[in-house]
N, C-alpha and C positions, 0 to 999 in steps of 0.2 A: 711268376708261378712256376712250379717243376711240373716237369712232365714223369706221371708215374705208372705202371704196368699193372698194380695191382687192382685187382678187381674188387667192389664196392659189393660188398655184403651185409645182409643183417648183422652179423656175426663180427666185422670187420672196417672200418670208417677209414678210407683211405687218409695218409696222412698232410697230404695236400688240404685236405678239407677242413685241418683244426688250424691255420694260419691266424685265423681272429686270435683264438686262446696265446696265442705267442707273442702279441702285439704290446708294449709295455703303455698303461693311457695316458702316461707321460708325454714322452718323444714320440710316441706313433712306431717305433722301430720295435725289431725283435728285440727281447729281452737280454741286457748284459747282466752277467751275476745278480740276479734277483734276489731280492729280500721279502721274506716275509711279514708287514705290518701284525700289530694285534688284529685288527679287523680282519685277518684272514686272505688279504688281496695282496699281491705283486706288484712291485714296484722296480724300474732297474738300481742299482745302488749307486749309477750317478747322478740319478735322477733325483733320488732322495737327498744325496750333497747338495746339488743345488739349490732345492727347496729349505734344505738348513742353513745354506750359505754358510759352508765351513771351508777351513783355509786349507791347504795342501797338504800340512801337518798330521790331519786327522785322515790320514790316508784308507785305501779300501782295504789293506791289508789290516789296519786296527781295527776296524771295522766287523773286518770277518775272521781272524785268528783264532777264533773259538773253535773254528770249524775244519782247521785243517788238522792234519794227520801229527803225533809224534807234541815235541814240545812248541807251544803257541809262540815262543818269541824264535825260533829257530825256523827261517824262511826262505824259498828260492825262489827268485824272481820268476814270472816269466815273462813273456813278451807282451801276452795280450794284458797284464798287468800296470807294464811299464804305457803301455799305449794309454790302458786307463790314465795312469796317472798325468800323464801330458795333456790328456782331456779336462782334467780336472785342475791339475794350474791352467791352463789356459780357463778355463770359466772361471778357477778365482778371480787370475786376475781382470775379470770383466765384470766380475760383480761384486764377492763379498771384502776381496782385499783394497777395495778402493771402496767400499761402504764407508757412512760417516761414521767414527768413535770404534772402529773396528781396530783391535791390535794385532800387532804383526807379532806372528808365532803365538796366539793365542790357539789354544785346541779347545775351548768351550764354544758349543753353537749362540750366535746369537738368538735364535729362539731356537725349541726343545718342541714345540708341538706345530704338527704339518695336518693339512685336511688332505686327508686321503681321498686320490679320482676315480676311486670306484663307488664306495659311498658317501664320500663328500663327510664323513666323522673325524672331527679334532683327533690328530693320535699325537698323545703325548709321550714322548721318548726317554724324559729325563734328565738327570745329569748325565747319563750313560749315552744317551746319541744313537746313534747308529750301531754303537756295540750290543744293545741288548735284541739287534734283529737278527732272526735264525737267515741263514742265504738256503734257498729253496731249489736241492740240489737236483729234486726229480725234475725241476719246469727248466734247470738249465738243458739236462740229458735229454728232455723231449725238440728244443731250439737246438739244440744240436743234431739230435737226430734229423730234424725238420733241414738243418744246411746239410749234412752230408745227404740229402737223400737228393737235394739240389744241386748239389755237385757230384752227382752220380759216379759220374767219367773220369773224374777225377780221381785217381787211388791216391790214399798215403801213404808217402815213402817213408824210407829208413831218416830216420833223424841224424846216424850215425856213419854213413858210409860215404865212402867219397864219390865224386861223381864220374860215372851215371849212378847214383841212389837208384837203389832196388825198393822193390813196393815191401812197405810192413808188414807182418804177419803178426806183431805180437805189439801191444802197450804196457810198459810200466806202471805202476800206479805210484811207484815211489820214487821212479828219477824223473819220472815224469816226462816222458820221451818215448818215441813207439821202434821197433828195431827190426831188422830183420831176421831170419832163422840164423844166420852164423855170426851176426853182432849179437847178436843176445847171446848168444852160447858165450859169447868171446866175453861182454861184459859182466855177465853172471855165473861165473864159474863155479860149479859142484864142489861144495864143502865150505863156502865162503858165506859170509849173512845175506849178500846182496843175493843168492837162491832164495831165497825165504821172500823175496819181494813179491807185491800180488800184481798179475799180469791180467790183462783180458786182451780183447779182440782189439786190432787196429781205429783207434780213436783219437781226436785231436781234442778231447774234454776231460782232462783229469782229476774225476773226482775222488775228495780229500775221502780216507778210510774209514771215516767216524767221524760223526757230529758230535761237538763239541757244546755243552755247557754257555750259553753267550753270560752267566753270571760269576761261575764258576770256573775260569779258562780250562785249567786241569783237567778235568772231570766229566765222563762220557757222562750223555745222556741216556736213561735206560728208565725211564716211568714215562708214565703220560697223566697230566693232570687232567682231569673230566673237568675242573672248573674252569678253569683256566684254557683252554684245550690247547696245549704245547705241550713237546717234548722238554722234560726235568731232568735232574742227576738226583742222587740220592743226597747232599746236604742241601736242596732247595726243600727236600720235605723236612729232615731232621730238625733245621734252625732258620730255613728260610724263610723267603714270600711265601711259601707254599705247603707251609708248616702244618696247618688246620685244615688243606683243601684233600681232597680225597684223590688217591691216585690209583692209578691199576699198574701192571708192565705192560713194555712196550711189547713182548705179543703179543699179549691181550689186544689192547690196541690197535695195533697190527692186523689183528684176524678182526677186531669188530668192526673197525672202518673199512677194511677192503672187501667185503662181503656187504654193508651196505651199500660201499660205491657200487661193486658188481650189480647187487640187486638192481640199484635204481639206473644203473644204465642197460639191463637184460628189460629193464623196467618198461623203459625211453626208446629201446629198438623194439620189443613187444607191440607199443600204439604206436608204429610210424604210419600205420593205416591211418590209425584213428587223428594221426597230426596232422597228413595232406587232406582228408575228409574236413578239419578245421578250418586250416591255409586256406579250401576253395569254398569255405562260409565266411571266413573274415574278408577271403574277397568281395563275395555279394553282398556284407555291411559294409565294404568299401564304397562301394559301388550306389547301393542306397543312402548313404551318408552323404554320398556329392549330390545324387542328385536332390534328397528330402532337402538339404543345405541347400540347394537351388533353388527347389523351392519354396521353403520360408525367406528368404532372401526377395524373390519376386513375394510373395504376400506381405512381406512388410513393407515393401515401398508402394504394395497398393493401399496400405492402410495410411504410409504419410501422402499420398498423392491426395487423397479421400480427405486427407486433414486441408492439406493445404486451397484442395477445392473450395470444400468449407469456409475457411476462413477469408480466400479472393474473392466468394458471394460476401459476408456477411462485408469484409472492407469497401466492395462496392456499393452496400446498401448506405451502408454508415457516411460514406464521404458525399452520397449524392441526397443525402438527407440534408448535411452540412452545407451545401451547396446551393439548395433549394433555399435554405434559411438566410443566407449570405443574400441572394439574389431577392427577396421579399422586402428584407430590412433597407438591402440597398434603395429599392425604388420609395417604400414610404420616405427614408429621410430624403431622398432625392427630390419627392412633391412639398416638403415641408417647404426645403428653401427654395425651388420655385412661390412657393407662396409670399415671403419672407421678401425674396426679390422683388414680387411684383408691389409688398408695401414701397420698399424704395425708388422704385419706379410709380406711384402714387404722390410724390411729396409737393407736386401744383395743388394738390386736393387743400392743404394749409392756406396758400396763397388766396385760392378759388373762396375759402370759407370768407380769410379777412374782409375779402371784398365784397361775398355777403352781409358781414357786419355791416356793412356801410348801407342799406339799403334801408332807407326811412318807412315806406311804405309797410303800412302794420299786413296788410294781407298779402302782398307779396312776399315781404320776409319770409310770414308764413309757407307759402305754398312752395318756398325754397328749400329753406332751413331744414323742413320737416326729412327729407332725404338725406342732405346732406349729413344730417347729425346723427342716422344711423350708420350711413358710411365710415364716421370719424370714428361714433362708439366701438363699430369691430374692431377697429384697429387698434384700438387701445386696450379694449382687453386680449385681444391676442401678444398682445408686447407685455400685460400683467401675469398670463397664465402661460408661460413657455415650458411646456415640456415638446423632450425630441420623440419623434415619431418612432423611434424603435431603439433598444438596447443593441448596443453594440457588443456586449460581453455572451462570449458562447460557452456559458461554465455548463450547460445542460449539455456539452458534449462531449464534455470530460471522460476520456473509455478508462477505467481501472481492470486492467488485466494481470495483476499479478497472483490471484487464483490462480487462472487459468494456464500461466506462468508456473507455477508449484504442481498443478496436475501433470503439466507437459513435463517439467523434471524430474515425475517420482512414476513418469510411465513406465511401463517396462510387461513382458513378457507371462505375462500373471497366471500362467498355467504350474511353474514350476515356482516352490516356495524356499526360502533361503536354509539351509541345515540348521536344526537343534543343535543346544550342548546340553552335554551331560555332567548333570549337577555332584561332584565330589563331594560337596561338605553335607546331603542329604543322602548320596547314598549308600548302602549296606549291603554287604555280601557275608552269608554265614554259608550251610547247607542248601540257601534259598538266596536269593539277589534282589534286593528294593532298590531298582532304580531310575534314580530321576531326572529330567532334564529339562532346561529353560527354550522357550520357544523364542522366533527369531522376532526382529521389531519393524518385519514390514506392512506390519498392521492388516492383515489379510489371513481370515482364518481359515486353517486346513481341516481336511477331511477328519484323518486321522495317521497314528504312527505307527514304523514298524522297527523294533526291537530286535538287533542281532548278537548273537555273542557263540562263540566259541572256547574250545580248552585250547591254550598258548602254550608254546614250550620252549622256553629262550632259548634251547639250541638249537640253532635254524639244522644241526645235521638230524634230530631226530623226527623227523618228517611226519613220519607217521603217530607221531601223539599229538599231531595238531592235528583236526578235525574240520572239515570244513564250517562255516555258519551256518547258524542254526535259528529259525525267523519264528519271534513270537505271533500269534494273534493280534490281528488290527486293534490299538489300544488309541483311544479318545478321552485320554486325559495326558497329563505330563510325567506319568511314573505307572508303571509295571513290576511282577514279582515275574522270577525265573526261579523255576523248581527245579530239582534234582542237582545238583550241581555235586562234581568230585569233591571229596577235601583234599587236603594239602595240594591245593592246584591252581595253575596262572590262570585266571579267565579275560579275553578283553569283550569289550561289548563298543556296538555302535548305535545309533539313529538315524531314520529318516524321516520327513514328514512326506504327506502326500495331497494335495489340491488338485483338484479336475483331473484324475488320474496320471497327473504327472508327480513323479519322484523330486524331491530334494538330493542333493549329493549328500554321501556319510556324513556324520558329527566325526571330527578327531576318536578316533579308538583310545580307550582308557583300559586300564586294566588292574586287575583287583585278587589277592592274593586270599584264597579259600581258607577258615580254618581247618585244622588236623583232625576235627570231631564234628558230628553235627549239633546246632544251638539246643543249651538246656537252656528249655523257658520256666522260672519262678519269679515269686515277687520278694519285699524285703516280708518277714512273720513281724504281727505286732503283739503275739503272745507268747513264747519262749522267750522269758529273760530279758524279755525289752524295756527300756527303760526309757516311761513316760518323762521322768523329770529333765535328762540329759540329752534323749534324742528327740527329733522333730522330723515325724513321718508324713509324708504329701498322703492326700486321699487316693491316687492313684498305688500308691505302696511300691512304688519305681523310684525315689530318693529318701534318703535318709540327711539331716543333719545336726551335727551336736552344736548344743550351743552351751555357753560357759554358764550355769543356771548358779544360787546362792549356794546350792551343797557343795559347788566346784569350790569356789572361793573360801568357804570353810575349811575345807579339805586340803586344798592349798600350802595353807598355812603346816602343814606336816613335811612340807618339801627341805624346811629348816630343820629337820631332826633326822633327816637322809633318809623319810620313804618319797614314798610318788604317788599320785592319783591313779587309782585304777582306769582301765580301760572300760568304755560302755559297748561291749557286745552286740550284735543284731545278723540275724542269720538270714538265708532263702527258709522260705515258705514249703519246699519239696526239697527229698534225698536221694541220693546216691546210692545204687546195692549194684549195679554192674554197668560195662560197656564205657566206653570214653563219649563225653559230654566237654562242651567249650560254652563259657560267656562270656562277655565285656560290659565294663562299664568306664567312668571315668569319673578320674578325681580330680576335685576344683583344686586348681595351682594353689590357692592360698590355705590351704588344709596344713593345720600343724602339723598334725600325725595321725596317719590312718595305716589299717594292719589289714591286707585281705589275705585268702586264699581257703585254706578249707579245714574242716574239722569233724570230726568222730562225735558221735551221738555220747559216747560215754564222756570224750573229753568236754563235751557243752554244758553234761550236768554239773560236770568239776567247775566251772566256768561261774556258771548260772547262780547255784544252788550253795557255793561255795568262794565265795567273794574275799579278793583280799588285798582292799585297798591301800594297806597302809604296809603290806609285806616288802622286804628286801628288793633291790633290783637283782641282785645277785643270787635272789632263791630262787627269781623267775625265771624260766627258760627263755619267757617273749620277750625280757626287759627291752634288747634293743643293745645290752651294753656288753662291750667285749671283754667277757669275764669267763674265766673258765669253766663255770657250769653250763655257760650257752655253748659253748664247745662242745665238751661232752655230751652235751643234750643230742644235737645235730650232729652226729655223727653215727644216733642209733636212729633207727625206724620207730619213729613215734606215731602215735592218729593224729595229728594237727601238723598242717605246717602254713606258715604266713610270712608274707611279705611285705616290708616297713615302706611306706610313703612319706613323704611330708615336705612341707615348704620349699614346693618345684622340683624335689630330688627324690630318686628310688635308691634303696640301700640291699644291693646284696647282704645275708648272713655271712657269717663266719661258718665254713663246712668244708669240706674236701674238695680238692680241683676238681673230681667225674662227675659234681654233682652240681656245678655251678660252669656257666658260658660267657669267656668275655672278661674274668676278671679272677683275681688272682689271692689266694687266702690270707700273703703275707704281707700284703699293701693295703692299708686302708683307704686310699683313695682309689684306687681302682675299683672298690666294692660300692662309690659312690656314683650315681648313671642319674643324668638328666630323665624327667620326670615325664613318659608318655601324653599325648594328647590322652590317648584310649589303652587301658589295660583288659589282657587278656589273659582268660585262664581256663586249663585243659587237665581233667580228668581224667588217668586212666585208670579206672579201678581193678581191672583184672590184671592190669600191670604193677597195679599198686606205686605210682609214679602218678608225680604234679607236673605242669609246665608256667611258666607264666611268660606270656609273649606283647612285645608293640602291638598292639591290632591294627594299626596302623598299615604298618609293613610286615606284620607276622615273624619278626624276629624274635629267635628264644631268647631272651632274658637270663632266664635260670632255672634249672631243674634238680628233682631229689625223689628221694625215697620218702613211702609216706604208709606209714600201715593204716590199711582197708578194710579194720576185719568188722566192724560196725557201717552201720549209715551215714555217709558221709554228705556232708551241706557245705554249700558255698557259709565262707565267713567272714564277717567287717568289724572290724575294734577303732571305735574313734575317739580320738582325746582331743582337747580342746577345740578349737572353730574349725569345722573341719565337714565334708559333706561329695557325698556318696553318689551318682546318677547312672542307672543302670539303663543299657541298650533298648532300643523300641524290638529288636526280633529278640531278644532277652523277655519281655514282660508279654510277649503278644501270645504265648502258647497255644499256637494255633501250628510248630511246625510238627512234623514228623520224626521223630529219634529212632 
């Protein structure tokens, strides 16, 4: 750490105190020539060699020659240069020049994309490597400043003078070398070009003059892309990557980001009260966290002690139940064979009888016989009717505990419930938000949910258009409407549920692209023009489908003499006299050919009233075919304009490049685009301008001029099998316009 004199103000952040910001989270060390990732984060540039594993070839100076002063291949070494570079063969050769299939003097990286360690995001580099990163010349000048304020005592000397070197008073920026008052004189002498060189104050960091172009070597940089957010030259806009993205200049630029920075750090000094007022609450949630963690911690082990109690009673009941039954069964079979024995210890009783036999004496016999021959009878049916005096088998004490086993697996903490997700393919964002989401499967029902969403604004600089969350009304089912919503705007939304007043953590944030207008709600009409025979209208009047009926098939048969089957028409039910209006629907992939977008109250009677199935392709302005009347047609402001679908694919018209996005008048494959899940389309009638957009993702498709000077209705022309399904916030006309 340096020791530094200056004193810590609101106003003033000593510079000892930003040492974290210098740190590269690579190497842990201060930052050597930095490069700037896409991601916006610092990295050093041999840091990034490494993690390319490129060979020595692709040196730092290729790297960075974009950047330095005068012509790109015209260079002077310098020392902390050359030191790079021995850092860098030495880590070749310890990693990538002895890697397996790696070749010597190859300059292509073996891989082209690194995760960046500040947010951990794939940055793909390209073929270009390492050339297409800016080196980030303020974070060198602030590490610089950071050691010389470390080396306080240390002055720099003359580069130039012999020794004893006198202290510098001045730095070159173009010989690169700092000098003293009478070597500089001597080296730059009055009338010579080496005058003209730009000097500052005594420094050992000589930065290049101008930033250089990393696409373009030549070529300063002077725009700034807002899309992009990097510094440009002017052929990245003319013919580049950056052709179609919108740029500002670089003081524009300049002044709008250094007045934000300003802002939000006048911002960040302003609540430093309000930060240590925080600092000494997140201490007492530190503090309550150990110890409430203390004690849920003691009450769950008195709830397993409480278990385990439990079940030491019930094990003791159970085994001395078993126990008790062992020792009953033992003693009856144990009297059995006692008894069993004493027959075998009975077997004189045999002998004894014989010799009764023998006893002539009729009334003796008798008065003998008579006992003995119930003695003999027991014995004999005792040796007929043997069963054992008790079952040896204990199946009655059989425990099946794998219930009990499945409750104890699926215990758990039942105050808090597992997070929702939120359903994408049900839900809808127009001027209003339908959304839905699935509940979790631990089969335990919640209270109820709470609905967050906010305005998002992908550029994390513009801070202040993101808003913080915004909590709907406790909702007890699994979907909610959000009102009021911006158009053209990022929204993301979350979920939680909630049981016994404990929260669930968020659902994944999702986020969902507003359209440009708020929803016009109509239905299809089944009275203008519609055609009972060819179309087939659900009872709800939200689908339409044509089916191929016997007039098609008749009709048909005209395709052999060069006309075509008309188109069957069907319009919205409400019209259009002002303000911008958006709807969607979508068309079944297997649809031959279908025609949306919108049409003039005069041009539908032409339509309607005026049928002409069997006319030229080439009269029709709509035919679809690239023939020069369609040209000229779209090229003026007509009342109608429509958009050709069919078999999975959308077809740009033929019309001028201002009025078409994405694709190109003079290619006909470029006017052909993969066929939308969801089509979208935007009204502006005081613009007198159509959109047709993904709804999907809210990309424009294509746009034109459209004369407004009637009522204008949404419009669908379907030819063969082919079928129409309009929005659920489209048909519900229940929003607000």
């Amino acid at each position: 750490k340096i020791r530094s004199s200056t004193t810590q103000t609101k106003e003033n952040v000593p510079i000892k105190n930003i040492e974290r910001e210098l740190i590269c989270p690579i190497c842990k060390e201060l930052f050597t020539h930095p490069l700037i990732l896409p991601c916006q984060h610092s990295v050093c540039h041999k840091c990034v060699r490494e993690l390319l594993m490129l060979n020595h070839e692709d040196s730092f100076d290729a790297g960075s020659e974009c950047s330095l002063p005068g012509s790109p291949r015209s260079r002077v070494p310098s020392p902390s240069m050359e030191r790079l570079d021995r850092l860098v063969r030495s880590g070749g050769s310890r990693g990538s020049m002895s890697s397996p299939g790696w070749r010597r003097g190859s300059v292509t990286p073996r891989v082209t994309a690194i995760p960046c360690p500040g947010c951990q995001h794939d940055i793909d580099l390209g073929e270009r490597g390492i050339s297409m990163l800016f080196r980030n010349f303020t974070l060198e000048n602030i590490v610089e400043r950071y050691r010389q304020a470390a080396r306080a005592a240390v002055a720099i000397t003359c580069n130039i003078c012999k020794p004893p070197q006198q202290e510098a008073t001045k730095s070159c920026m173009d010989c690169k070398a700092s000098f003293c008052n009478e070597c500089f004189k001597l080296h730059h002498p009055w009338g010579t070009p080496k005058a003209q060189h730009e000097y500052v104050g005594p420094t050992t960091n000589f930065r290049p003059k101008v930033l250089m172009c990393p696409e373009h070597e030549m070529e300063k940089v002077n725009m700034y892309c807002e899309v992009c957010r990097r510094p440009v030259c002017h052929l990245c806009k003319l013919g580049g990557s950056h052709a179609n993205h919108k740029v500002t200049s670089m003081s524009s630029a300049y002044k709008i980001l250094k007045e934000k920075l300003a802002k939000s750090i006048h911002y960040l000094i302003s609540k430093e009260d309000q930060v240590r007022t925080q600092i000494t609450d997140l201490e007492v949630l530190i503090n309550q966290t150990e110890e409430n963690g203390q004690l849920a911690e003691r009450q769950a082990n008195e709830h397993f002690e409480h278990l385990f109690e439990t079940l030491q009673e019930r094990k003791s009941e159970m085994l001395k139940s078993i126990e008790q039954s062992r020792s009953r069964r033992l003693d009856q079979l144990k009297v059995q064979v006692e008894e069993y024995q004493g027959m075998l210890e009975n077997s004189g009783l045999v002998g004894y009888a014989q010799e009764v036999l023998k006893e002539t004496d009729q009334s003796c016999f008798v008065q003998t016989a008579k006992q003995l021959h119930t003695r003999i009878q027991k014995a004999t049916e005792s040796l007929r009717t043997f069963h054992p005096a008790s079952d040896p088998c204990f199946d009655e004490f059989v425990l099946d505990t794998s219930k009990e086993e499945t409750l104890l697996k699926e215990m758990c903490f039942g105050g808090v419930p597992d997070p929702p997700l939120i359903d994408l393919s049900n839900s809808r964002v127009y001027n209003e938000a339908s959304i839905f989401w699935r509940l979790s499967d631990d089969h335990l029902p919640t209270d109820h949910h709470m609905l967050e969403y906010r305005r998002f604004s992908p550029s994390q600089e513009d801070s202040e258009d993101s808003g913080g969350w915004r909590t709907t009304d406790k909702v007890y089912g699994p979907s909610t409407v959000v009102s009021d919503l911006d158009p053209d705007s990022l929204y993301s939304f979350r979920v939680r549920s909630c049981r016994n007043s404990m929260f669930s953590p968020h659902s994944p944030e999702v986020t969902f692209h507003t359209p440009p207008a708020p929803a016009f709600g109509f239905l299809f009409s089944d009275k203008c023009g519609f055609s009972t025979d060819r179309l087939i209208l659900n009872k709800r009047r939200d689908a339409v489908e044509s089916v191929a009926s016997m007039a098609f098939l008749l009709a048909a048969e005209r395709v052999q003499t060069g006309s075509y089957i008309g188109l069957d028409y069907i319009i919205g039910d409400t019209g259009i006299s002002q303000g911008r209006h958006y709807w969607a629907f979508k068309v079944e992939p297997y649809s031959y050919m279908v025609k949306v977008g919108v049409a003039s109250d005069s041009k539908l009677l032409e339509w309607f009233h005026n049928p002409r199935d069997t006319s030229s392709p080439r009269y029709d302005h709509d035919s679809g075919h690239d023939s020069g009347s369609e040209d000229t047609c779209y090229e003026l402001s007509q009342p109608f304009t429509l958009l050709t679908l069919g078999m999975g694919k959308l077809f740009i018209p033929k019309t001028s490049s201002s009025s078409t996005l994405g694709a190109t008048s003079g290619d006909p494959g470029s006017r052909v685009l993969p066929m939308p899940q969801r089509l979208g389309v935007c009204l502006d009638y005081d613009a007198s301008r159509v959109f047709f957009y993904d709804a999907d993702t809210m990309r424009c498709l294509y746009e034109r001029q459209v004369d407004c000077s009637g009522t204008m209705y949404p419009a669908f022309g379907l030819m063969g099998s082919a079928k129409v399904q309009l929005e659920d916030f489209v048909t519900a006309k229940r929003l607000t316009f």
